[in-house]
Kinemage of the C-alpha trace (Angstrom):
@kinemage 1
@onewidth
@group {chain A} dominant
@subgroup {mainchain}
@vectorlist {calphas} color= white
{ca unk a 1} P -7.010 -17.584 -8.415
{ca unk a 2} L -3.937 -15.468 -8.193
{ca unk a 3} L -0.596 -17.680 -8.654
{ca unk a 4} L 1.499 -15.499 -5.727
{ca unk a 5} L 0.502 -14.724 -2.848
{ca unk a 6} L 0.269 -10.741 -2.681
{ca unk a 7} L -2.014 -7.880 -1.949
{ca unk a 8} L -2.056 -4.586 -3.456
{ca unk a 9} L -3.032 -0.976 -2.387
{ca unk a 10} L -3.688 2.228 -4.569
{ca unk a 11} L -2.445 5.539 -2.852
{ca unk a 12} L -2.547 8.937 -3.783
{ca unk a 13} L -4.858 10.374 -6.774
{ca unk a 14} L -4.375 10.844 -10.250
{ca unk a 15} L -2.043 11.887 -11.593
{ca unk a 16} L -0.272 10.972 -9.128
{ca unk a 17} L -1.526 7.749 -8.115
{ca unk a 18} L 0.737 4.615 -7.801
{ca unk a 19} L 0.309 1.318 -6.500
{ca unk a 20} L 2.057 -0.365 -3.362
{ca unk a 21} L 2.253 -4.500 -3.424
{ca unk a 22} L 2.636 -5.852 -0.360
{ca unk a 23} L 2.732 -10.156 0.335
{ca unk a 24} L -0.281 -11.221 1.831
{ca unk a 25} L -0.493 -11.523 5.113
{ca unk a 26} L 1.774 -8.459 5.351
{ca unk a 27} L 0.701 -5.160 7.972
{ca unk a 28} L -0.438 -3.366 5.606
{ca unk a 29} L -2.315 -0.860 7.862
{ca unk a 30} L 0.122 -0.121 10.165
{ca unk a 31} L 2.942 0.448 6.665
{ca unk a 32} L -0.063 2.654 5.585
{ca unk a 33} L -0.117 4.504 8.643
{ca unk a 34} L 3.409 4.973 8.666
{ca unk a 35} L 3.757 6.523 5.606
{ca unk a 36} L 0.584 9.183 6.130
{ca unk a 37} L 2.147 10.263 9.185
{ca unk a 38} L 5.412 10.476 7.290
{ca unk a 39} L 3.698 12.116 4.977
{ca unk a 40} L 1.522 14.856 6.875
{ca unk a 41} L 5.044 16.260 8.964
């Protein structure tokens, strides 16, 4: 049982990698989205 309500997501790859918490219930996909297209311009 987690005492706050949050959900995380791992991006990139090692060593590189870093983690992205978000509060559940957030729009996580569409923030993810976001920031590949960002990242692919």
């Amino acid at each position: 049982m987690s005492r706050y309500p949050l959900e995380t997501v791992s991006l990139g790859s090692e060593p590189l990698r870093h983690l992205v918490i978000y509060p559940l219930g957030a729009e996580v996909e569409a923030a993810l989205q976001g920031g590949e297209a960002e990242g692919t311009a």
